[in-house]
Each structure stands twice: as C-alpha cells, then as structure tokens.
C-alpha positions in Angstrom: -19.6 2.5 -6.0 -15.8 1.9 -5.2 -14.8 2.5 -1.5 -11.5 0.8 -1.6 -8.7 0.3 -4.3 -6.2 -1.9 -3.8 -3.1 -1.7 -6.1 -0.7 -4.8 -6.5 2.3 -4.6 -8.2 3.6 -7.6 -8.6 6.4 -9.5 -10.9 7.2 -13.6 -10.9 5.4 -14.5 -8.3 1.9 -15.6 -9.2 1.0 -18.3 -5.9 1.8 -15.0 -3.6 -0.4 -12.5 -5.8 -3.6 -15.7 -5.6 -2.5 -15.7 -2.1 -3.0 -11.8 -1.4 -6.2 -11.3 -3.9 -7.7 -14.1 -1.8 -6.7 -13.2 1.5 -9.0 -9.5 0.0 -11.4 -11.0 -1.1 -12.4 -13.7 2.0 -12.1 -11.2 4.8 -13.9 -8.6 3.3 -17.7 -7.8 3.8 -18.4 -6.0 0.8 -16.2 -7.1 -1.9 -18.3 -5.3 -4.4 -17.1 -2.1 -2.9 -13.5 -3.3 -3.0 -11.3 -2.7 -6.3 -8.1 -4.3 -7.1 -5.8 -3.1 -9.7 -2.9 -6.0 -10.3 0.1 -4.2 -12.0 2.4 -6.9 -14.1 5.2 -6.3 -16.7 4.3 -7.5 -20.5 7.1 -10.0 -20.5 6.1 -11.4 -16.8 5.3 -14.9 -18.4 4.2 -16.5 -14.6 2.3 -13.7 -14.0 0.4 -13.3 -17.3 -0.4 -17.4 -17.4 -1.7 -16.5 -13.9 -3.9 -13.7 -15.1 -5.1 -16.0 -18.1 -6.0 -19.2 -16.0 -8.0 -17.3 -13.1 -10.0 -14.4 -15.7 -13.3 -17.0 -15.6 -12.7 -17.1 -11.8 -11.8 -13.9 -10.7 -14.5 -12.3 -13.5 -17.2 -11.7 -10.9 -14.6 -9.1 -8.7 -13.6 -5.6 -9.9 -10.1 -6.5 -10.7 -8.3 -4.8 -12.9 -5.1 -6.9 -14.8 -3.3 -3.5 -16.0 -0.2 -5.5 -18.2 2.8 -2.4 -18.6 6.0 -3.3 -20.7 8.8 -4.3 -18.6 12.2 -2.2 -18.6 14.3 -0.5 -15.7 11.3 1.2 -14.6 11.2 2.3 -10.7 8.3 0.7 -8.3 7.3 4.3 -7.9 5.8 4.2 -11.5 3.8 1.2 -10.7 2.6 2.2 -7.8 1.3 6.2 -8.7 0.3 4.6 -12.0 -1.8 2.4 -10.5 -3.3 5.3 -7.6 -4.1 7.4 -10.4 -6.2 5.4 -12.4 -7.7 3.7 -8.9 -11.6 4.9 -8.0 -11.9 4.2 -4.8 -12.2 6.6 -1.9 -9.3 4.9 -0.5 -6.5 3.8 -1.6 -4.4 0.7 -0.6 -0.6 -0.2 -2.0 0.0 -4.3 -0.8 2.8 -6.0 -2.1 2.0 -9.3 -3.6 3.4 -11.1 -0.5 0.7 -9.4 1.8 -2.3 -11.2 3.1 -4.9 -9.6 4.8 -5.9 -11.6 7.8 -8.6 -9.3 9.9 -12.1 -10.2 9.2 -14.1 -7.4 8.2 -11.6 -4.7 7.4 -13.6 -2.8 5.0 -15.9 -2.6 7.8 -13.5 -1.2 10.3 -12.4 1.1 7.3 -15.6 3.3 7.8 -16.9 2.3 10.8 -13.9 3.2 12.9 -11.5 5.1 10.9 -14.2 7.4 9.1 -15.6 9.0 11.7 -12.3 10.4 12.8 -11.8 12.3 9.0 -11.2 16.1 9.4 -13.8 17.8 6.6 -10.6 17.7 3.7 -10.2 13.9 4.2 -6.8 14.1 4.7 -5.7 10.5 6.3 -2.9 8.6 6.6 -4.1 5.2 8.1 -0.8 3.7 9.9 -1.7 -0.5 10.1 0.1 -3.1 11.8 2.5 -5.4 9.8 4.4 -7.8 10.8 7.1 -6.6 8.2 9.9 -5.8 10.9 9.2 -8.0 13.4 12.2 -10.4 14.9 10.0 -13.0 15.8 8.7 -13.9 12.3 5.4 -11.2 13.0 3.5 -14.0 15.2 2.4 -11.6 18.0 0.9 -8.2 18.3 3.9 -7.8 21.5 6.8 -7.1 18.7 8.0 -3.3 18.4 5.4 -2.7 15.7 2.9 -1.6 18.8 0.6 1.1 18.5 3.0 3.7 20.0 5.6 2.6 17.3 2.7 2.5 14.1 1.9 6.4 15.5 6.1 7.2 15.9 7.4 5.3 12.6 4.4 4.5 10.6 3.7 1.3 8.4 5.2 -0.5 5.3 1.5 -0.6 4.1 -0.3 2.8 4.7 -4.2 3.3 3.3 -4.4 6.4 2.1 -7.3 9.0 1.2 -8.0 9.6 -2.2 -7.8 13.6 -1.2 -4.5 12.7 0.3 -3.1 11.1 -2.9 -4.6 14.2 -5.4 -3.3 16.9 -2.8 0.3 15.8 -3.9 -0.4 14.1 -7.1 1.1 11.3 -6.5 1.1 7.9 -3.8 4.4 7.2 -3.1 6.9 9.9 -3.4 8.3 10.1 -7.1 11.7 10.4 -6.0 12.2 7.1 -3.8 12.9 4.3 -5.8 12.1 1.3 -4.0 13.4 1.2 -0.5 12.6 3.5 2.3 9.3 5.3 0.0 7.3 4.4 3.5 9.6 6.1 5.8 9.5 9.3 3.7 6.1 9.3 3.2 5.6 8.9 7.1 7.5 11.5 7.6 5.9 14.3 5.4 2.3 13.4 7.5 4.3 13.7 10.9 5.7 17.4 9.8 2.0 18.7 8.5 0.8 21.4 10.5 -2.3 19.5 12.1 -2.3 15.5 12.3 -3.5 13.3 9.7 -2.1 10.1 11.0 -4.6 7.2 12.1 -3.3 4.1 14.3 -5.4 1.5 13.2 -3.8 -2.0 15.3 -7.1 -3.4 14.3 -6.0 -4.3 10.8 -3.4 -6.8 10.7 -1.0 -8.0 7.2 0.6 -11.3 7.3 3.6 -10.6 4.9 6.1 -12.8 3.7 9.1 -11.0 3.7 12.9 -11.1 3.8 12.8 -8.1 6.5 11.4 -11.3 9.1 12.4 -14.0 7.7 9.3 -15.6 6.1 10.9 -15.6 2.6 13.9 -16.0 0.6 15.4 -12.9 -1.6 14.2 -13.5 -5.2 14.4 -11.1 -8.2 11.8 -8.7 -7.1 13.8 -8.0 -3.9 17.6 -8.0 -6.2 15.7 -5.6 -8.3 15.1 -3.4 -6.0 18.6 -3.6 -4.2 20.0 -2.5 -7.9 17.2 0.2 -8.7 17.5 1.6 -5.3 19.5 5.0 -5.2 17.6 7.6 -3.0 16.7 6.2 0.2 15.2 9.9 1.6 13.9 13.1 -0.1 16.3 15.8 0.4 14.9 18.8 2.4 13.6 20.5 -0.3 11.6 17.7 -1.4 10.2 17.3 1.4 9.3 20.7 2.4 7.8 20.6 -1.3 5.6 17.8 -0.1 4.6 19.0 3.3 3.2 22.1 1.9 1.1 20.8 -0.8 -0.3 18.7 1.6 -0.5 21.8 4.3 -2.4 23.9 2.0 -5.3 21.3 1.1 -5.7 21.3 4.8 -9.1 22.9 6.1 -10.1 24.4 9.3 -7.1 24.7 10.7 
C-alpha cells in the first residue's frame, strides 16, 4: 500500500535530486509506504546518467523515473502529470533542492495530522520551509512561524489525494511557475469551512535563491521566462473554490 507520493520535478541538477531522494528515504519510517515519482525531460542528459547509475541502488524503493520530452512546457504539467498518476493517499510536490530533515515524518503524517481529517479528507497540510527566510532558514524564529504557515501558507504543501481529484488538478493549471503556492493557499483560505493544517513539526532544508543558499541556474531562468500569470483572476478562482466547496461534507 502507498500512503505517500512524492513528485520531483527536476532538470540539471542530479547531486540536489540524490540529495532530496535521500534526505526521503533516511528520515522516513516506512519507506515502503513512501512513493517517489522523479519527473526529468528526455534530453536532461545529467539527469538521465543519474537515473542510469543509481537504478541498481535505488531498485529496492518505489520510485518511479517518469522521462517526458523536453520543450517550452510549464512546471504546472509536470507537477499535475506527476499527481495524477501518483497512488498515494497523500500527495507531496518537493523541488529537487528540498531535503527533508524531520525524523519520522511519515509518522507525524498519520499520527498527528490524520486524526484531524474532516470525513471528505479535504487537507491542505501548511509545513515549515525555510524558503523565505532572511537568515538563510537556520532557526524556527524567522517569519515562517506557525501564525504565518496558517496566514500565508507554504512553498511545499502535502495535499490529500481527495483534495487533488476534487479539482482535478495539484497546482493550478493556470500559474506557470511563480506564485502557484500563493494561489493555491489562497483558494483553501476562501472555502467555506477550513481545510488548512499547520504542521511546524515537519521541517525542509531548501536550497534556494529566495534565502540565499543557491545561485540562479537554468531551472530558476526558465522559470523567470515561462512565468506570465502570477495570480488566477477572480473567476478562476471562484472556479476553484467551488469545486472544492462542493466535495466538502457535513458542513
């Protein structure tokens, strides 16, 4: 049985992708519940040595190398691609420069965050990154507290698989590249009940431009030129919010 489903888009940048599939794979406690789904372009030549050298290694895991051919195609493909074929009951977007540094996460998964499910299974789990911090993400003490996670969300939201099929989709199909968290936090803070879960007990070490652990390379210039909707206009939105409104029970 899957549980979780990590998808990891990821282009050029093969040490950071080892980096975050073994950052999952030495904090978890049940790995064999844990999929990961690595999304790479067909002419990624880094990547696709990567993927070559570590199949023997990586063989005993349920990873899943899914190689797409490259063009001008929008994160938003790779990342919905990659939720819709994904099996677990929840599902988790990481960039490649994520590493997962909380020791039994899976664990805190349904031990703490389960119990708190309303009966649809509607969740948006809001976890801390160290994404925006100005101090280089060091201390829990930055703005990314637990009152900001619950106010402005996460970079890195774990999502329900019922919260994925209610919309039919992970990241909104209209975003690009930058600001696809911000509108997806927003559609879960305009639902009519809450759905939002502050977890400060999972913690990402990400090395990112936002603070300052890592240099802009072609992933990030991609983006910059790909990038062309920052929001979803009103309507999108309020397209959204209902969808997810009327999978909502007992309310």
């Amino acid at each position: 049985m899957t549980y979780i489903s990590i998808v990891i888009p990821t282009r050029n940048r093969p040490q950071l992708l080892d980096r975050c599939i073994k950052s999952i794979i030495d904090t978890s406690d049940h790995i064999d519940q844990i999929e990961i789904i690595v999304l790479a372009d067909d002419d990624d030549t880094e990547t696709l040595a990567y993927i070559d050298n570590q199949q023997e290694t990586l063989s005993k895991y349920q990873i899943r190398f899914i190689v797409r051919p490259q063009g001008d195609t929008m994160i938003e493909y790779y990342v919905n691609y990659g939720s819709s074929i994904a099996s677990g009951d929840w599902i988790w977007v990481l960039n490649d420069e994520c590493a997962i540094t909380t020791q039994h996460w899976d664990t805190i998964i349904r031990d703490i965050i389960e119990p708190q499910l309303h009966e649809d299974r509607l969740a948006y789990i809001s976890i801390y990154d160290d994404v925006h911090t100005s101090d280089g993400g060091d201390t829990h003490t930055d703005w990314r507290n637990k009152n900001m996670l619950a106010s402005h969300g996460c970079c890195f939201p774990i999502l329900s698989k019922e919260s994925i099929q209610a919309v039919g989709c992970n990241m909104p199909r209209e975003i690009e590249f930058w600001g696809a968290d911000s509108a997806l936090f927003r559609l879960y803070k305009k639902l009519k009940d809450n759905r939002i879960i502050t977890c400060m007990e999972i913690v990402l070490d990400t090395l990112s431009i936002h603070n300052g652990k890592r240099p802009e390379d072609y992933g990030v210039s991609r983006a910059n030129i790909m990038s062309k909707h920052y929001q979803l206009s009103p309507q999108e939105e309020a397209s959204y919010v209902n969808l997810l409104n009327e999978s909502m029970t007992n309310v």
